[in-house]
C-alpha positions as CSV (number, residue, x, y, z in Angstrom):
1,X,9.4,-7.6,-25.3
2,X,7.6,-8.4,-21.6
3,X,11.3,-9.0,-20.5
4,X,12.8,-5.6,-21.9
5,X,9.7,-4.1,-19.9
6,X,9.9,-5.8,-16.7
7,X,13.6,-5.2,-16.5
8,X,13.0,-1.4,-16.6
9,X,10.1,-0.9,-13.9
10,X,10.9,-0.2,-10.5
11,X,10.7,-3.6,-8.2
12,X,10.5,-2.9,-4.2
13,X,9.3,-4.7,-1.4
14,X,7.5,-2.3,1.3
15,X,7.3,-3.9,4.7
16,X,4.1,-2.7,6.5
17,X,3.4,-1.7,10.1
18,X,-0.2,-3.7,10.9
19,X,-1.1,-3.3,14.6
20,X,-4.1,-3.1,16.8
21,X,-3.2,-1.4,19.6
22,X,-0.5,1.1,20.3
23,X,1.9,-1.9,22.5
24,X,1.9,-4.1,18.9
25,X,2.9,-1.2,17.0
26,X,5.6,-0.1,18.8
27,X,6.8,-3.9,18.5
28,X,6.2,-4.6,15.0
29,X,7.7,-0.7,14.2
30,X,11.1,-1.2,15.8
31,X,11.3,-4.4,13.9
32,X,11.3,-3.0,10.7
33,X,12.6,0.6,10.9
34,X,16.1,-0.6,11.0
35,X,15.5,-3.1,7.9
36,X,14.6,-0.6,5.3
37,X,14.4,2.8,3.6
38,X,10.6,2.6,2.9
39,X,8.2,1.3,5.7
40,X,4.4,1.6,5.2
41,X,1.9,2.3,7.8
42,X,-1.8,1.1,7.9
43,X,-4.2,3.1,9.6
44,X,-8.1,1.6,10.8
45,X,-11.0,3.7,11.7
46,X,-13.1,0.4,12.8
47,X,-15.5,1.3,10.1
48,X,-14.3,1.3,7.0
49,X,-12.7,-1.9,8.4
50,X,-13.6,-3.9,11.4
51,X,-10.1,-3.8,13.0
52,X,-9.1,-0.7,14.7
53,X,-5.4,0.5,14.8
54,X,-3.0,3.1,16.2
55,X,-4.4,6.6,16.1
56,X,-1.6,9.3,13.7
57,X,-1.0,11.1,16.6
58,X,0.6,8.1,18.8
59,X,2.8,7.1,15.4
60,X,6.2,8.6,15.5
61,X,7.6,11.8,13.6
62,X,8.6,10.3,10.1
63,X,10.9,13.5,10.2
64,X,12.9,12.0,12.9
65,X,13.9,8.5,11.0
66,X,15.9,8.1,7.5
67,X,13.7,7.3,4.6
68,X,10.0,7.5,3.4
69,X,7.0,6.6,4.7
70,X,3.5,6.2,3.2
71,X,0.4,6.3,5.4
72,X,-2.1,3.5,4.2
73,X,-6.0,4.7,4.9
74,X,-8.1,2.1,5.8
75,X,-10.6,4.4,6.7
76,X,-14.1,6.2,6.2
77,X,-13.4,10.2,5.6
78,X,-9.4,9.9,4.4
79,X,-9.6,13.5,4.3
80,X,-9.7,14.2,7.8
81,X,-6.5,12.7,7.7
82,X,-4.0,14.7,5.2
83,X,-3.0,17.2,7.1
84,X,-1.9,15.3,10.2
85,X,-0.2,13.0,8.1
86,X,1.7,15.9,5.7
87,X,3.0,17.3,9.5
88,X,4.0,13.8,10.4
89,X,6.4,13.3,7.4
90,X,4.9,11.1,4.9
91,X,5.8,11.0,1.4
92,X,2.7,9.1,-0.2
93,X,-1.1,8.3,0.8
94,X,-3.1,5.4,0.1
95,X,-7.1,6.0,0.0
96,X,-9.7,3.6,-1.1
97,X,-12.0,3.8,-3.7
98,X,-14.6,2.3,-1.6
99,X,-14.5,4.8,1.5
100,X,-15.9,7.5,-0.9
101,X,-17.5,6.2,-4.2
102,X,-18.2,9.8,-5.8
103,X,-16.1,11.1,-8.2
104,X,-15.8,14.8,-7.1
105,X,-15.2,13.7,-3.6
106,X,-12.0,11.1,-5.0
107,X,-11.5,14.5,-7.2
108,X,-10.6,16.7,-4.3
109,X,-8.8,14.3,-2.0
110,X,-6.4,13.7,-4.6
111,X,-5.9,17.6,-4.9
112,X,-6.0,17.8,-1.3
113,X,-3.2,15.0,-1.0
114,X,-0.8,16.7,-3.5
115,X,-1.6,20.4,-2.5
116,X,0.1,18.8,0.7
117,X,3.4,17.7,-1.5
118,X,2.6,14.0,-0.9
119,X,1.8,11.3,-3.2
120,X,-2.2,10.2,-4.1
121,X,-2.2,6.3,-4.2
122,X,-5.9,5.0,-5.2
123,X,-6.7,1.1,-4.2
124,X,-9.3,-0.8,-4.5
125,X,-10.8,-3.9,-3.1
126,X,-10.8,-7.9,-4.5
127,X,-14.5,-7.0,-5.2
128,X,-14.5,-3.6,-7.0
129,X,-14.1,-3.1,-10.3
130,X,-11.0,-1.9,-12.7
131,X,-13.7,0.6,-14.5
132,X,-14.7,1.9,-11.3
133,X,-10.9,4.0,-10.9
134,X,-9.9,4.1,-14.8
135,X,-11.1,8.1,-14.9
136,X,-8.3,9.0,-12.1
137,X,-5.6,7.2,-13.9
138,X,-4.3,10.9,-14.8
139,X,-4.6,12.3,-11.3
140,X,-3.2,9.6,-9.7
141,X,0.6,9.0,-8.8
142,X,-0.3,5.2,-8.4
143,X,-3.2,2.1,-8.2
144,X,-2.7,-0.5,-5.2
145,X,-4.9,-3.4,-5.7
146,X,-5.5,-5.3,-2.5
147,X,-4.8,-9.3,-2.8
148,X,-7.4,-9.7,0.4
149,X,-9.9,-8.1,1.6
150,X,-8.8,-5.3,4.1
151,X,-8.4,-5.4,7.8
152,X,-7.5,-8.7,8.4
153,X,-3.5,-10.1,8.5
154,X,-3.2,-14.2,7.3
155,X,-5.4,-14.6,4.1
156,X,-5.1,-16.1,0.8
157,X,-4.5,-14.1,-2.1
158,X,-7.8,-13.6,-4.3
159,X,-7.1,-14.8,-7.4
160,X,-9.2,-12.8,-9.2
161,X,-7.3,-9.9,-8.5
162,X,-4.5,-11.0,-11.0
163,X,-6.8,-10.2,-13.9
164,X,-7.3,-6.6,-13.3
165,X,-3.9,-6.2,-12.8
166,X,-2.9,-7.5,-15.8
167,X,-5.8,-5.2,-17.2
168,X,-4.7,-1.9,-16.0
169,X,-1.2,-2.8,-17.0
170,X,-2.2,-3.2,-20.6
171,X,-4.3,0.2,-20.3
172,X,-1.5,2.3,-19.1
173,X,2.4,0.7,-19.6
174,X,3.6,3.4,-17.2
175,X,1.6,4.0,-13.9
176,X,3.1,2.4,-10.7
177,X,0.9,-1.0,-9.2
178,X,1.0,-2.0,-5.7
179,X,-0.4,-4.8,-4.3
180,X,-0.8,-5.4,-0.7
181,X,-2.0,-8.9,1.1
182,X,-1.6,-12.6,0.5
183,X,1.5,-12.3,-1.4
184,X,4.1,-14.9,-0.8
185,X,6.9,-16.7,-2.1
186,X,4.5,-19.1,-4.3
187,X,2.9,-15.8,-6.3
188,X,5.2,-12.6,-6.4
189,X,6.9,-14.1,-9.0
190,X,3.6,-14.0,-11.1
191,X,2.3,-10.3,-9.9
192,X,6.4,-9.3,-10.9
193,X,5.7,-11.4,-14.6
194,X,2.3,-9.1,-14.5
195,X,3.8,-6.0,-14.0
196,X,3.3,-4.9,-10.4
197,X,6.1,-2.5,-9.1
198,X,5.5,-2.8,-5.1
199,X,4.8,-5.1,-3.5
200,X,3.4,-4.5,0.9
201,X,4.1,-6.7,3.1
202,X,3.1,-7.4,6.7
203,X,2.9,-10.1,8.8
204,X,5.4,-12.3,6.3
205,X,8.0,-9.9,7.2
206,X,7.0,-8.3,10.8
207,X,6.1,-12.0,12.5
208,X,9.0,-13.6,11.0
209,X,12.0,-14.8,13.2
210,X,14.4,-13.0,10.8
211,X,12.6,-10.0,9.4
212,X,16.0,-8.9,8.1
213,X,16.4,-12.4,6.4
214,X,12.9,-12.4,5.1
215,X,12.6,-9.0,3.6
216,X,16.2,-9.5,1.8
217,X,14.6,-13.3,0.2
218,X,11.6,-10.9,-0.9
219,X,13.6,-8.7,-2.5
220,X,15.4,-11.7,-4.5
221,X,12.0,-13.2,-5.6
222,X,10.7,-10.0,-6.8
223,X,13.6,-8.7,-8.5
């Protein structure tokens, strides 16, 4: 039965665009357009996180390239951001649990986010609780667990995380599971066994001498 189930969930590898300044962007963005149809980008406030990245207005018009983009918030006040990011062309918006923790505020960002005909991804942190999200399961298009703590490229996967995982996968057979940090070749084939649908990757892919090569031996591993 797991096997029936895997086999018909979505499986894709999202490379991710993590920079801290505008000249390490550009780099690591140039890399990966040209590699595949769905790029991720992470932006930092310097609060929410410690790092600080690339402002929206200094990223490139989505419109202007072939495939989707989603916009990952790293940042206190996500809402501040939806609009700039709807008239930038991206498809789907990550917000943390943690950069709000109150229910009506989480309530009408996700509104916000969809009355802007883009996608409302939830994610939490290593340390935050499954129970803490389960009451915008319906609301949500998505849950992206992160396998780090945020902010920082080049850490091991918490292993805790693969609990909750399994967790909300049992509670709901159908909502789509991201995970993003310290995935590698030695554990995506455990979070694909588990049930996670996308996996983000950064630094693997961006700081790799084949980014092309290394995105398409993802792929293979997590398919």
């Amino acid at each position: 039965m797991r096997e029936r189930i895997r086999d018909k969930m979505k499986h894709r590898i999202i490379p991710t665009v993590f920079a801290l300044n505008k000249e390490d962007f550009y780099k690591r963005f140039n890399k990966l357009i040209g590699i595949t149809n769905y790029l991720q980008i992470d932006f930092m406030d310097g609060k929410f996180v410690k790092a600080k990245s690339v402002k929206i207005e200094d990223v490139p018009d989505c419109h202007e390239y072939w495939g989707k983009f989603e916009a990952h918030l790293m940042a206190r006040n996500p809402e501040k951001y939806i609009e700039k990011l709807k008239e930038k062309g991206f498809f789907r918006v990550i917000f943390h649990y943690e950069a709000l923790r109150n229910d009506n505020k989480i309530i009408n960002l996700i509104s916000e986010i969809k009355r802007n005909r883009m996608k409302a991804v939830i994610a939490i942190n290593p340390s935050t609780g499954l129970d803490k999200i389960l009451g915008f399961l319906d609301r949500v298009n998505g849950v992206l667990f992160m396998g780090v703590n945020p902010g920082k490229e080049n850490q091991k996967f918490i292993f805790s995380v693969y609990e909750k995982i399994a967790e909300l996968r049992k509670i709901n057979r159908k909502i789509e599971i991201s995970v993003d940090g310290g995935v590698n070749f030695s554990n995506i084939g455990k979070l694909r066994d588990l049930g996670v649908n996308y996996i983000n990757s950064g630094g693997l892919i961006s700081n790799s001498s084949n980014p092309k090569k290394m995105l398409k031996a993802l792929k293979r591993a997590f398919s």
